[in-house]
N, C-alpha and C positions, 0 to 999 in steps of 0.2 A: 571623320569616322562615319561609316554608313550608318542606315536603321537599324539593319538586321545586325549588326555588330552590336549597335546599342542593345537591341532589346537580350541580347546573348547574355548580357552583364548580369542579368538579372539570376541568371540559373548559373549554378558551380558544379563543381565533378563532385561524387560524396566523397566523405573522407575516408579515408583510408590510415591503417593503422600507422606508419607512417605519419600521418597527421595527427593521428593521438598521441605518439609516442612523443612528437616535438608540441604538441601542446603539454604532455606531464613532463616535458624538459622546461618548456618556459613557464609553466606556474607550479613550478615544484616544491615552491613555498607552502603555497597554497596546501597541495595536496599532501605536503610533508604535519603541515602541519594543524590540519584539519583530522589527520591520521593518529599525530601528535595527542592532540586533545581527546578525541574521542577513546584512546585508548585507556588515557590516564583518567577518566573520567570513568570507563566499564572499570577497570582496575581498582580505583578506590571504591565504587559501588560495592566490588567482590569481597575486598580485603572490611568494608565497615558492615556488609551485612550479615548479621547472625546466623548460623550455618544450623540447616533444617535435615530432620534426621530420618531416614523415610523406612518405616517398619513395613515388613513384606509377609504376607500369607498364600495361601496356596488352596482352592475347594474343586473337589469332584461332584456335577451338577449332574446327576442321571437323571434319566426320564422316569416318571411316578411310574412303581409298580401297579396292576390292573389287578390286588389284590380281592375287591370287591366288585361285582357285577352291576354297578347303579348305573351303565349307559343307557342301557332302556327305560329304567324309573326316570332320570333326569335328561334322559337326551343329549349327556355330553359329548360333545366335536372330540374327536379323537386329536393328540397331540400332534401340531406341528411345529415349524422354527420356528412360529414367534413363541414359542414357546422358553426357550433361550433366551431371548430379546427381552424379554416379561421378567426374566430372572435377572439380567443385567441391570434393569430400570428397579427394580425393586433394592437392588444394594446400593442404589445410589438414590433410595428415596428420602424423602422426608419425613416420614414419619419410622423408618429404620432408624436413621439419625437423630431424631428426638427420642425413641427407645434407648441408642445406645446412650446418650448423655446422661439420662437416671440412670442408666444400669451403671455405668461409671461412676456418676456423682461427682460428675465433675464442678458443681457451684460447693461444691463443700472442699474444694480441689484450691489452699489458702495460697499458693505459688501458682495454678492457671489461672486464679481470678486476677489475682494483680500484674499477670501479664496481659493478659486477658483487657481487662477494664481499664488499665494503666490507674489503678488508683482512685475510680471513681465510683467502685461501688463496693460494700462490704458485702465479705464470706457470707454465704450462706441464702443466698437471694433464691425463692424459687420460681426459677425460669417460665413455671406455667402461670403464676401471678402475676405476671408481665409478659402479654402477646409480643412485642415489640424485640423485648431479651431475649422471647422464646424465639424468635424468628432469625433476631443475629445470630445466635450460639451455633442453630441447625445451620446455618449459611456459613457461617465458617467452619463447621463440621465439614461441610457440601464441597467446599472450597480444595480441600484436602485430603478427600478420597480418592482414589484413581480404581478403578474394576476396568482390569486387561484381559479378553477371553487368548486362550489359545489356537491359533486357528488347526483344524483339522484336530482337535480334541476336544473332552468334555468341559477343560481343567480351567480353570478362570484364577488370574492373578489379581491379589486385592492389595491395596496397598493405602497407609495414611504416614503423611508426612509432620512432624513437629520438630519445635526446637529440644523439647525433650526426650530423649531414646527411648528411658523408659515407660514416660507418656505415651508416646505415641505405641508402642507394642500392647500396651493394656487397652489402646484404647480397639485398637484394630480386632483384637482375640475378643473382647468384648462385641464389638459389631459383626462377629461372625457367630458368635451365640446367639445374638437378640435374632438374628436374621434365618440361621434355622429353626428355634423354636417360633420365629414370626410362620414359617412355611411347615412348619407340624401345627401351629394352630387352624391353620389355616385350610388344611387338610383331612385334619377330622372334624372341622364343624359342621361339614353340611353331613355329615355321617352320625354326628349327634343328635341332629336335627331328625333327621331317616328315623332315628329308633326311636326316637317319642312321637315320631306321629305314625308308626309302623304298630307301635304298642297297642295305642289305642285303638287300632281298625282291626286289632287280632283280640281285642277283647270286645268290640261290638259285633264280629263275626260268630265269634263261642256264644254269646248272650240268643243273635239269631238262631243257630243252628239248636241251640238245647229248647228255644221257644218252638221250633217246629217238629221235633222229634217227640215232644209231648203232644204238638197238637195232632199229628199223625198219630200216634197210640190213641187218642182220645177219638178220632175220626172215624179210623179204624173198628174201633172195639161197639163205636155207636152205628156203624152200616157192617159189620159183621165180615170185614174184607181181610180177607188175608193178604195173597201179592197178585195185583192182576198182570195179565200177558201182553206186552208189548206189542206181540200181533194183533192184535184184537179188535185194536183200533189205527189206522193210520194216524189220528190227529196226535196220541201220543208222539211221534217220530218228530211231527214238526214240535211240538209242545220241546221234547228234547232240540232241536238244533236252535228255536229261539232263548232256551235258557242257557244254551250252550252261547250263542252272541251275545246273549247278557252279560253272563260272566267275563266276557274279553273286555265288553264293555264296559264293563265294574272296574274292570281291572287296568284297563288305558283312562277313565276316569279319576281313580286312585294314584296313577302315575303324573297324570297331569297333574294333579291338585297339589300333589307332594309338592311338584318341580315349579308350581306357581307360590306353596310356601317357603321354599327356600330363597325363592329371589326378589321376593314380594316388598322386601325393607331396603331394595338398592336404591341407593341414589352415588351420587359425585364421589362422595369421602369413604361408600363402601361398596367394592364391586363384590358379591359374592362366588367362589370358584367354580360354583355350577351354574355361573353366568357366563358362559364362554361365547366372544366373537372378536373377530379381528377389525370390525370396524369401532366397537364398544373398546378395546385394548388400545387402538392408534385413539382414538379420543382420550382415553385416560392420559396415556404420555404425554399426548400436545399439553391435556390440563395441566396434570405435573410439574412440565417442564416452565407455562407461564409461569405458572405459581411460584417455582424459586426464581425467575427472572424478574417479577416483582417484589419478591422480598427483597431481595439485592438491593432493586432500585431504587424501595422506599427505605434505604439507609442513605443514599447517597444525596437523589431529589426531595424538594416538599412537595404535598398531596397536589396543588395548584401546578406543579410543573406539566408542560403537554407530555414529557415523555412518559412519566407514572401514570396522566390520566387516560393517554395510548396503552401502556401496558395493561392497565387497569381495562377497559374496553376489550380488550382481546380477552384477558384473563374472562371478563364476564359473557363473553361471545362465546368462549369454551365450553365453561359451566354451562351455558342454554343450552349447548349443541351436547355436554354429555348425558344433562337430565333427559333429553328430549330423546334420545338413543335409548339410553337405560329405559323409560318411560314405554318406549313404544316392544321393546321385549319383552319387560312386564306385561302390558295391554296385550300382546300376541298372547303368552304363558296363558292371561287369563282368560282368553277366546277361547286360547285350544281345550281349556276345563272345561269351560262352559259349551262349549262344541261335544266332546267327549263326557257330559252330564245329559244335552240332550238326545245326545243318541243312546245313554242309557235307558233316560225316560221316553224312548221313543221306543225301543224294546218292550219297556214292561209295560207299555199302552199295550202294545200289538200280542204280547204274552196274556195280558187281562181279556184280548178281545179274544185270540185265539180257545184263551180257558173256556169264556164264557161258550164258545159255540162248543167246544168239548162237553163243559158239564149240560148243554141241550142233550146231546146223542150219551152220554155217559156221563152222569156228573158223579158220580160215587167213584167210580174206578178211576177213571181219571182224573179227579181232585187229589184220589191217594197219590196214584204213581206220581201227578204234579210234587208232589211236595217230598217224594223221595228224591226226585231229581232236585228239587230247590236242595235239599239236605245233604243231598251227593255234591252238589256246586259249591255250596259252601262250604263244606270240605277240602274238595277241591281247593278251593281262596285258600281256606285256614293254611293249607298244609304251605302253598308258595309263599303268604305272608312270614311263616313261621320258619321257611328256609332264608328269605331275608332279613330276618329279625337276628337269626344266628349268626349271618354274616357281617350284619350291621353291631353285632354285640362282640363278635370277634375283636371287628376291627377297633371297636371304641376303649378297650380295653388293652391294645396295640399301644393307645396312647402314652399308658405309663412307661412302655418304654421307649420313649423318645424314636421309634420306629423314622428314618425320614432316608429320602433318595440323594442326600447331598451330604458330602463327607469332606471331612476336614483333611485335605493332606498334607500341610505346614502350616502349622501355627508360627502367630509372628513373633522373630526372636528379638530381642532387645537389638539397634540396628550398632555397628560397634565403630562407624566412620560418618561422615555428613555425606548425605546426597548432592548438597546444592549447598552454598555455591562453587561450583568450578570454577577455582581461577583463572587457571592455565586454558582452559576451553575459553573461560569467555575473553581473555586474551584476546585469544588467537582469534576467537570471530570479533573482537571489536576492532580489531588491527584491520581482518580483511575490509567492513565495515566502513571503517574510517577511512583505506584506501579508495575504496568506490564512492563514498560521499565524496571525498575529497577532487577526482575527477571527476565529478559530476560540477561541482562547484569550479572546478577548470573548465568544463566546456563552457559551464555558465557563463563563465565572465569571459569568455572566449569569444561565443555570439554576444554579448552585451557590445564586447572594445569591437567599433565601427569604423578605426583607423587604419590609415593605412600601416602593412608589415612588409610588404616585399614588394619582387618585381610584378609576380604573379596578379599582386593585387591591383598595380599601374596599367597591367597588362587588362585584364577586365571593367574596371571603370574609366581609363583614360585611353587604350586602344593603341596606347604606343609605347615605345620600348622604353627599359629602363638605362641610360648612360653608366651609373655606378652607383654604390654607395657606400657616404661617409660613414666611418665609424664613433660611436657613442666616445664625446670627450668624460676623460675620467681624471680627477683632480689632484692623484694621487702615482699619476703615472710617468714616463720618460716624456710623452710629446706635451705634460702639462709644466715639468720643469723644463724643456727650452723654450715653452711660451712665456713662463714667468720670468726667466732671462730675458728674454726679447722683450717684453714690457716693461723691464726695471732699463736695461738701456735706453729704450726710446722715454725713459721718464723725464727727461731733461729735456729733450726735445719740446715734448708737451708739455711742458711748463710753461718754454719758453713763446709758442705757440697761440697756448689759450692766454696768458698772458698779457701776449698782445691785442689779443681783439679785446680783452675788459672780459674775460668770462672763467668760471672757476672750472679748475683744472680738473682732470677727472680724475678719481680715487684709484687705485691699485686691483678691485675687481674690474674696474670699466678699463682699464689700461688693458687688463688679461683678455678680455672679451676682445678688444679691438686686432690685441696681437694676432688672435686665434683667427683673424681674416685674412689673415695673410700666414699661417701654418707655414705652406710653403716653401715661401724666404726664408721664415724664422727656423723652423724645424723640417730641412728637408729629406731626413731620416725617418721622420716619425711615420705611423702607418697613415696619418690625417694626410701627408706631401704625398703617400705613395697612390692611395687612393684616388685624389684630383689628377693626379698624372695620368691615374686608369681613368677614370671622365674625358681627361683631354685625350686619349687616342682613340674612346668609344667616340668623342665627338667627330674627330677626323674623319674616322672610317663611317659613320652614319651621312656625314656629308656628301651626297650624292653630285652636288653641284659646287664647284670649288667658289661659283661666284656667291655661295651663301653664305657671307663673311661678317655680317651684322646682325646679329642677333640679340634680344631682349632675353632678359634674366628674370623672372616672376613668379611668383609664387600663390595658390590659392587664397593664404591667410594669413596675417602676420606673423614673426619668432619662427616659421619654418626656417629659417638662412640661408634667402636667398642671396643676401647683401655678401656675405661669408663664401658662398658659391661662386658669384662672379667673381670677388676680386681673387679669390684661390685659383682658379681657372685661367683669369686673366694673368698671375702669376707664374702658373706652368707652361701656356703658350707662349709667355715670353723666355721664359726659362729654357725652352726650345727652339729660342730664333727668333720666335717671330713679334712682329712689331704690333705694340696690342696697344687700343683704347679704352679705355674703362670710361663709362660715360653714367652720369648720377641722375637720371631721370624722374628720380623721386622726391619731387621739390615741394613736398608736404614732411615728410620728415629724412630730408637729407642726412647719410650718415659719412661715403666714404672720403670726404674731407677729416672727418678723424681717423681713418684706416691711415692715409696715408702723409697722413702731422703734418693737415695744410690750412692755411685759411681761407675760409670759405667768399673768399671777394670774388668777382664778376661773377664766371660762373654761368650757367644754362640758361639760366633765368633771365639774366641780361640780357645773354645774346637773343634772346626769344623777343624781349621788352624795347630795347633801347638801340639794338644791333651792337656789336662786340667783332673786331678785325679775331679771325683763328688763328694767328699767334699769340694775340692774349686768353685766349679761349682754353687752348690749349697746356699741360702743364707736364714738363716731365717727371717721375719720382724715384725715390731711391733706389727702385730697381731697372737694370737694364733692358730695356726695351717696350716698358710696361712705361702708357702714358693718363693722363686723368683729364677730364672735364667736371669738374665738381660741379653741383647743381644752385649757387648762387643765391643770392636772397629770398625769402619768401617772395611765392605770389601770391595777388589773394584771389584770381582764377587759374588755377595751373593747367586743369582739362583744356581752356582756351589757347596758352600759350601752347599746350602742347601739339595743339589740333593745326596749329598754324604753319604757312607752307616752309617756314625757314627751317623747320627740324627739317623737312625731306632736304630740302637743300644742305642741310648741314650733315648728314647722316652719308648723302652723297658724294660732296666731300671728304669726309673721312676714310670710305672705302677706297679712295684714292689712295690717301697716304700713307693708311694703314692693312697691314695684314689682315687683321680680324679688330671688330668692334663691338663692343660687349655694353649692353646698356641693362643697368640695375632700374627695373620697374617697381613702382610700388604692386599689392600685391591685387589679383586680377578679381578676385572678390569683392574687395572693399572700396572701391575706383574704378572708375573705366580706365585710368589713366595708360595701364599696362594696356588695353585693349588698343588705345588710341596710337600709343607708339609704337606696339609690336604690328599693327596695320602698315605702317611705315618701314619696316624693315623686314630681314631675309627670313626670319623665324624667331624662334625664342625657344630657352628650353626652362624648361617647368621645376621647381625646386618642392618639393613636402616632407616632413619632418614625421618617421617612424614612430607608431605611436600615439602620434596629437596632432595631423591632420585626419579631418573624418575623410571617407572614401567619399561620402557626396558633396563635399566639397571639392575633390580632385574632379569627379565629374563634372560639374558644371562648373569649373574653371575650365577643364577643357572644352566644353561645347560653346562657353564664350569664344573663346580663340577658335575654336571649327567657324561658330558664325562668322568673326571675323577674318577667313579666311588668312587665319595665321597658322603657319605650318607649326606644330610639335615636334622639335628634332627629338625630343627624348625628356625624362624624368631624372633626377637625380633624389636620392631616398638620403636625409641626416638621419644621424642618431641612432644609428642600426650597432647591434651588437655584435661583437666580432665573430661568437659562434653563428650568427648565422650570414656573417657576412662569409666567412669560408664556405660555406657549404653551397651560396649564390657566387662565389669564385667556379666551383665544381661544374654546379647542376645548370647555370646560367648564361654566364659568362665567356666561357667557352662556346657554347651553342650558340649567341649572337656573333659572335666573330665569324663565324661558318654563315650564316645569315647574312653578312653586310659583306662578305668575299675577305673580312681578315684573317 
């Protein structure tokens, strides 16, 4: 076999379905019953798990009416889509879920505790006196909500699953109450907030303005001034346009300061609504969402475990990075007061200075008109604080009627079937399931088995063709009752046989075994005679040289049957005429002296040892034209005798006398012994057993024989099963015939 040949062995065509489909024909067990199992395993999980009941509602989420005008008092970002996203994470919060559990009561709930607790803790426990219990209840709460938006609508599908119908429907219609009036509280607080600190600047405003309107009458009446003329003086004009940026300035001062009280108390556990930003909102979630990832966890691990104290880490890596967020919008809010305070008092500096150079050129006149204008501005303020107050008083009084942009469009009805479990679903995916495990566990063991299966496989690690192959004996079949006939008759024989030499007879399975090397004789009907028949005419027509008439019988490793192969072979060339010697080479454990119920005297051995005339050498046996050289007493160096030039001599010989000469090797693995003798003769053909010879064992059986420049006429495959022996009749069989010119 060349290099390039060898290294080819290495790489296969891929498979093709074809190939899978005869791999789930030969481990159909497997996949039958890997499919088997799995099934009946989803199946009772279905049938023994209590069937959970899943309560459905239905909400319309619109975007907040723009009922009051506080975008400019507080600066809020006009709504967008995360806007949506804010409402999804909010029904699926945690502290919704600890809301709706009070509003329920469900620790007063004497049929959910004890499913619940299974018994371990009594009615009436309050949840918030135990962080731990508070933390399981909201996690199995968490566990069993489902919030489904619709896409391309407002409508969002809510739903909670239990094993109780009518549990789980109270519990759902309940968390959709807690979670509107959570977003009506939530809505008019900082609107609460606006009127009491709106109140107060519209009563220190009034205090101003009545304290200057007396001190003008008192000004007034003491410099004797009626109303002086705006013309009069230019400085009044600026005197007006700085009291006039005073005022804005008052008045963006007053807004900031609101917009710095409103947000001034956030931290982690309260965002407030007129704290709007999308980087501030994506922190909230991530916190959130650690946050029930470790509650989870800390049921499952202890504090010490790395996974909790990774959770834990994150979770506190959250918190820094939300305070730190929150923190630094606050710290802006209160710059921009404090920004917007000192460009107040940077006005009423420049307004003090400006007065003072007035009251030089005009301090009587212009002190008055000064302070009509301060009394006009204040006015001014009064009257916009006091159109916000109405609005802010509006709205606050909106509250009692539950006023909110999100509306209930099906309440959940008591559910009147189980959700889960689907039987008949999970069936059917545990079937499909267990079918594809099931092949999978067939390829598995498919590359695991490293044996050989066919010719294909001969054809890539040994580089030569396959001769034929026997079929798998079955003990139960017609070629096993004419072997067990043919062993019951020749049982006399061997009686009489071992007998004589002093050695005990062999039992009724070893009788079977030996019959079964000669099938042939015994059963020349069976598929085992028809097969060797097919070997003996692949051998003919493979034989390119008719003078290759001597050949070794060998095999890579022991139990392949090779012993079985020669004398079966040696039995259908005789069968067809020709004059055949079976020669027992294997003078370490010599067997075909029991094949053919003879005693093992002189024999191989001898003539190797002592010299032996070839008519005692020689031995005829019961069948016509098939003759024997039994292998004769132990040696105690056989590789020696074997090595020695009288085999060649004797091998040469024979090819005289005989047709064909067939010499049983021991096996080319375990001995040189095959190497040394098949070196001496015209070829040998290679025997492996389907199944339980590995493939790199065929190979480096054959690359002994390549070293030893002994030719491969071909491979013979035992123990092949009849379906695939048909289908290597088809695909095979035929195609070497065409190959060799038969």
């Amino acid at each position: 076999m060349k290099t390039t040949d060898k290294a080819s062995l290495a790489e296969g065509p891929p498979i093709s379905l074809k190939d899978l489909w005869q791999i789930f024909l030969k481990r159909k067990w497997i996949v039958a019953g890997t499919a088997a199992v799995i099934l009946v395993v989803v199946t009772a999980i279905s049938l023994l798990t209590p069937p959970t009941y899943t309560a459905k509602g239905q909400l319309l989420i619109e975007r907040e009416p723009n009922i009051l005008s506080f975008e400019n008092m507080f600066q809020i970002e006009p709504l967008s889509d995360d806007y949506y996203q804010t409402q999804y994470k909010l029904l699926q919060s945690r502290a919704l879920a600890g809301d709706t559990i009070d509003r329920i009561k469900l620790v007063e709930n004497k049929a959910f505790l004890d499913r619940f607790f299974q018994g371990g803790s009594k009615p009436g426990v309050d949840p918030k006196a135990d962080p731990a219990l508070r933390r399981r209840l909201v996690n199995w709460f968490l566990e069993r909500v489902s919030v489904q938006p619709l896409r391309r609508t407002r409508l969002v599908d809510v739903s909670f699953g239990h094993r109780d119908p009518q549990l789980a429907a109270d519990i759902l219609n309940a968390m959709i109450e807690a979670y509107i009036e959570m977003n009506v509280a939530r809505k008019y607080e900082a609107t609460e907030q606006a009127t009491d600190f709106l109140a107060t600047e519209i009563e220190n405003v009034r205090n101003g303005i009545r304290e200057k309107e007396t001190k003008l009458q008192e000004y007034g009446r003491s410099k004797d001034i009626l109303t002086p003329s705006a013309s009069e003086n230019t400085t009044l004009a600026t005197l007006a346009e700085i009291n006039s940026g005073m005022t804005a300035a008052k008045i963006e001062r007053i807004n900031k300061q609101s917009y710095y009280n409103a947000i001034k108390d956030a931290g982690p556990d309260y965002i407030p609504s007129a704290l709007n930003s999308p980087a501030l909102s994506s922190l909230a979630e991530e916190y959130n969402r650690l946050s029930r990832d470790y509650a989870k966890s800390s049921e499952i691990f202890l504090p010490d475990m790395p996974q909790l104290q990774q959770l834990k880490a994150q979770l506190d890596d959250a918190k820094k990075a939300l305070e730190s967020e929150t923190r630094n919008l606050v710290n802006r809010a209160y710059t921009e007061w404090q920004a917007a305070a000192s460009r107040e008092q940077g006005l009423t500096n420049e307004l003090n200075r400006v007065k003072s150079a007035a009251f030089q050129m005009n301090s009587n006149a212009i002190q008055y008109s000064q302070l009509l204008i301060e009394i006009q501005n204040d006015k001014n303020l009064l009257e916009t604080l006091m159109t916000r107050m109405s609005e802010a008083d509006v709205s606050s009084r909106l509250k009692g009627f539950r006023t909110s942009n999100i509306w209930v469009v099906d309440d959940a009805e008591v559910p009147l079937s189980p959700s889960s479990p689907n039987t008949k679903k999970n069936m059917v995916l545990g079937l499909l399931v267990g079918l594809f495990i099931g092949l999978g566990l067939a390829l598995l063991y498919e590359s695991l088995d490293v044996t050989v299966k066919d010719a294909e496989d001969v054809r890539k690690y040994a580089g030569v063709p396959t001769l034929g192959l026997i079929p798998m004996f079955s003990k139960d079949g017609k070629e096993a009752e004419a072997v067990q006939e043919a062993a019951a008759a020749l049982g006399d024989m061997a009686n009489v046989v071992w007998t004589s030499i002093g050695k005990k007879r062999p039992d009724r399975r070893e009788r079977r075994d030996e019959a079964m090397d000669l099938v042939v004789q015994f059963a020349p009907e069976s598929a085992f005679a028809e097969q060797y028949r097919s070997v003996r005419t692949s051998l003919l027509f493979s034989m390119d040289d008719m003078n290759r008439r001597a050949l070794a019988v060998t095999s890579p490793l022991p139990q392949d049957g090779k012993t079985a192969t020669a004398c079966n072979l040696a039995a259908s060339l005789a069968q067809a005429g020709k004059r055949v010697v079976v020669v027992d080479a294997d003078l370490r454990k010599p067997r075909l002296h029991r094949v053919f119920r003879t005693k093992n005297l002189n024999g191989l051995a001898k003539y190797l040892m002592a010299g032996l005339a070839l008519d005692d050498l020689v031995r005829a046996t019961a069948i016509p034209g098939l003759f024997l050289v039994n292998a004769g007493p132990q040696a105690s160096d056989p590789l020696e005798l074997l090595g020695s030039d009288k085999l060649a001599t004797l091998f040469a010989q024979l090819k005289k006398d005989f047709d064909f000469v067939l010499v049983d090797t021991p096996p080319a693995l375990a001995v040189s012994d095959a190497l040394v003798v098949g070196s001496r003769l015209d070829g040998a053909i290679m025997v492996v057993r389907r199944g339980q010879t590995p493939r790199e064992a065929l190979r480096r059986a054959q690359e002994k024989l390549d070293a030893y420049k002994i030719k491969t006429l071909g491979v013979v495959i035992n123990a092949v099963r009849m379906r695939d022996l048909d289908e290597y009749h088809v695909s095979s069989y035929y195609g070497r015939e065409k190959r060799t010119g038969g």
